[in-house]
N, C-alpha and C positions, 0 to 999 in steps of 0.2 A: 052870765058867768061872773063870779064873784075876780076881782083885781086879785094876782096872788101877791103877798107880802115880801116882796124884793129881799127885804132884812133874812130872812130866813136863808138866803142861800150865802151870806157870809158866815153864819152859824153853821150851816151844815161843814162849809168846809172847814171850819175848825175843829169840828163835831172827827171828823173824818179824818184832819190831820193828826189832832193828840188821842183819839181814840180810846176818851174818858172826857166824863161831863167835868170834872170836877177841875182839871186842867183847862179844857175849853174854857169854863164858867172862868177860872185865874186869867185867861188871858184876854177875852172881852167885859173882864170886870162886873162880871154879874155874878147873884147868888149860884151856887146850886139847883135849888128849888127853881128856880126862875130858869136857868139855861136845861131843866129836865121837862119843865113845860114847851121851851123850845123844840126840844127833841120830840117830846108828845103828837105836839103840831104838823111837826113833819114826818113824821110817822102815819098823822094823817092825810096830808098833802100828798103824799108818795104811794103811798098804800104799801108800806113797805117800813119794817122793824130797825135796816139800817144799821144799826148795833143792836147786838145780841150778849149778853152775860155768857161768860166762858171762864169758869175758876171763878178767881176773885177782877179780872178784867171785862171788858168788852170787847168784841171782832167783827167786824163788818160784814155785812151778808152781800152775797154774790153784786144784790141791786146796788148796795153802796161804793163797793168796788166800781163798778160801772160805770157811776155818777163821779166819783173820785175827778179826776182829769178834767171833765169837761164843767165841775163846777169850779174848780181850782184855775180856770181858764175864762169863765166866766166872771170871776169876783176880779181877777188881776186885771180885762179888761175894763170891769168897769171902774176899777181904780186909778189907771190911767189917764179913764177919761176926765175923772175929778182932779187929778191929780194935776198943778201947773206945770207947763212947758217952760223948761231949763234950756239953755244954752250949751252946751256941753264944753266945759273948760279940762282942755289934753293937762294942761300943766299944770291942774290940781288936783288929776284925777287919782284916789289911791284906793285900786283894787286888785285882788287878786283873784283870775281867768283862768280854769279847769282845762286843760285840754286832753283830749285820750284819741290816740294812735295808734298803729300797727306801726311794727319796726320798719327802723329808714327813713317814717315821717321827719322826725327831730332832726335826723343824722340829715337829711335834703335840707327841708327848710326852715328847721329852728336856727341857724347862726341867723339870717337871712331877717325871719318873722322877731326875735329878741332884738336887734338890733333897731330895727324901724322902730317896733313898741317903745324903745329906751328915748330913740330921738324926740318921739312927737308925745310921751306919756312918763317921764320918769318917775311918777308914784306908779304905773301899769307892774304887776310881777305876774310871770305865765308859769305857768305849774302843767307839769307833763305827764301824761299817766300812759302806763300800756295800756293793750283794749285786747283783753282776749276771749273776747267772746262781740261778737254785733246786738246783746241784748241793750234796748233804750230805754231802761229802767234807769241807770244813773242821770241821764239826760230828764229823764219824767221828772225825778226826786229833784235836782239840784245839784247833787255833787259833782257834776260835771255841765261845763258849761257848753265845749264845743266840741265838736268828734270829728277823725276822719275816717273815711272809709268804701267798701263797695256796700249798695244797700245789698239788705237780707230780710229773707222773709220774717225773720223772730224782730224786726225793727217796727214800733207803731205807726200806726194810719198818720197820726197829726203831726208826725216830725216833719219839722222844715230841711229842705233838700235844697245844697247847689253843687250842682258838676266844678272840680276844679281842672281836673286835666284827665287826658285819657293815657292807659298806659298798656303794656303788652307787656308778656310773660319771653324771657328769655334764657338762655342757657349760658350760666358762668363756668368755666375752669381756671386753674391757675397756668402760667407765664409757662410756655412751651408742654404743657399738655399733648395727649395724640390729637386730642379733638381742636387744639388750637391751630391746625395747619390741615391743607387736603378739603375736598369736598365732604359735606357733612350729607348722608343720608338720614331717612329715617331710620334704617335698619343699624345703619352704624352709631348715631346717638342712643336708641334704645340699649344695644350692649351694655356698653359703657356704664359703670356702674354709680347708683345714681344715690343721691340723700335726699328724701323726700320732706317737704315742709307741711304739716298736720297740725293743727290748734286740738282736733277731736280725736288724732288718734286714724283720722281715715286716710287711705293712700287709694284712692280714686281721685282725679279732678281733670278739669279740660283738658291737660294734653295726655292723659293717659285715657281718655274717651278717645281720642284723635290719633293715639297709637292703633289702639284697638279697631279700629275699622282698619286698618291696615295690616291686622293678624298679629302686631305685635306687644311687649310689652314692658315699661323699663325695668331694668335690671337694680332694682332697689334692696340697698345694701344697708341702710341707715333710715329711722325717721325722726325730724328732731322737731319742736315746737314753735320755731321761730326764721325768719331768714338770716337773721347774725350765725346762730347756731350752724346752719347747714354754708354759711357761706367761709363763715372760718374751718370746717372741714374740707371744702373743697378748694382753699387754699391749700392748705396741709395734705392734699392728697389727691390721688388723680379721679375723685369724684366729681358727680357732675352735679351741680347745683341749677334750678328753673323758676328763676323769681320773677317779680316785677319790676320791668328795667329801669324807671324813671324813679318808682319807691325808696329803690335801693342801691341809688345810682352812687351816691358817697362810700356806700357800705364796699361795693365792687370794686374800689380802687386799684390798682395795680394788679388787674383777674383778665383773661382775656373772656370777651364775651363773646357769643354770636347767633343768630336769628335762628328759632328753630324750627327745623326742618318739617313741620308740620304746620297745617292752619288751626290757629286756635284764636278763638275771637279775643278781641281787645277788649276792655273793663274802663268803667269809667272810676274816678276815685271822688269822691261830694265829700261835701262839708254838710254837718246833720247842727240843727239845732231843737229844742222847743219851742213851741208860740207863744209861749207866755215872756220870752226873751225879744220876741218878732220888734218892738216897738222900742226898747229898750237903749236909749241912745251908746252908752258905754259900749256894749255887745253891739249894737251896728254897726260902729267903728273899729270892732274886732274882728268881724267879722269878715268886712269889708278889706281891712289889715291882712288877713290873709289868703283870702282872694287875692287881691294884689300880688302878694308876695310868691304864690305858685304860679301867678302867671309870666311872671318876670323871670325865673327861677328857672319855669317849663323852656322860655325860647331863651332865656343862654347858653341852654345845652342843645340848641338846636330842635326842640317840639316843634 
């Protein structure tokens, strides 16, 4: 079997990223002519077209998709490897770290997470983003460096995964509520009228599966998209709001909370990244950064 041409799969994935020869060919400094004989090559190599003409562009065919990721994973490890071992210096470091959350990440552990970042990084700046949806497309691309969240199935095979704390769903009301005093059944939280927390629109979830085997079902009077949303209405009214207690622990402030009366399993909440970030000294120390930071966070409040 013939050695294959190693060179070729840093062409593909430029082939792949600007998705025109004529950009690729700009950016590794070759003709045209010359980076379309590359494509040729590998087109032979692959047994596969790879880019296909579409209008006046090129699109990648199912196979190139495919290959996408795990060549773009393959060229960065082997740059790496070429690549000299740095020391990593906090205190010249100047970058700016993507982060994307569900509401009450920021509100818990950003004062917390910025503050350390400042001490040991003062070029470090963290940028926040909502996350509403669990697709790890921004993570694949780049424009987002670190996520939090529960895993999902729309999340890819090669994302790197770490547990940061475990957390459980519980019921807020505001400051002398009915339900903040008395025994709390099931029958008597389900009444109680409820604002349901939905990203898609759906009002099914754990504890309304955990109602139902019990014949009942909450009394949902409101759906809003977020838990800020549903938690400042059940401040403002005698709704009952069902979050996640440690998430949205800041968020709850001055709310009476309390455990609810149903078993619904506890969720873990990770920290997601890409592997092509895996080795990356900056990002390991960011990472690591925040680890720290919800672990610290977790038992002051008692985890």
């Amino acid at each position: 079997m013939a050695t294959p041409d190693l060179n070729l799969l840093v062409t593909l994935d430029v082939l792949l990223s600007e998705g025109s020869v004529t950009r690729a060919a700009e950016r590794l400094q070759l003709s045209p002519s010359a980076m379309s004989r590359s494509l040729a090559r590998l087109r032979e190599a692959t047994g596969d077209p790879l880019l296909v003409r579409a209008g006046r562009g090129l699109v990648p065919t199912p196979r190139a998709l495919e290959l996408r990721d795990r060549v773009r994973q393959v060229v960065d490890a082997a740059e790496s490897v070429l690549r000299p071992a740095l020391m990593l210096d906090l205190t010249t470091l100047a970058r700016t770290f993507t982060i994307r959350s569900s509401e009450g990440f920021v509100e818990n552990f950003g004062p917390a997470l910025i503050a350390r970042a400042a001490a040991q990084a003062p070029g470090v700046r963290l940028r926040f983003m909502p996350k509403p949806d669990k697709d790890s497309t921004a993570l694949r691309d780049g424009t987002v460096d670190l996520e939090t969240g529960v895993t999902g199935r729309t999340m890819g095979p090669e994302i790197r995964t770490h547990g940061l704390f475990r957390d459980r769903f519980v019921a807020v009301v505001r400051q002398g509520h009915p339900l903040s005093k008395g025994s709390i059944t099931p029958d008597r939280y389900a009444r109680s009228p409820h604002v349901l927390v939905s990203r898609k629109g759906l009002e099914m979830g754990p504890v309304d599966e955990a109602l139902e085997q019990l014949g009942l079902a909450r009394n949902a009077v409101a759906t809003v998209g977020g838990f800020s949303a549903a938690l400042a209405l059940a401040r403002a009214s005698d709704m009952v709001a069902t979050v996640p207690e440690k998430h949205t622990y800041t968020l709850c402030e001055g709310m009476h909370r309390f455990t609810l009366p149903v078993k619904v399993p506890e969720f873990t909440v990770s920290l997601f990244w890409h592997p092509r970030l895996e080795a990356d000294p900056p990002h390991r120390w960011l990472r690591a950064l925040v680890m720290d930071v919800c672990t610290e966070v977790d038992a002051l409040r008692g985890a």
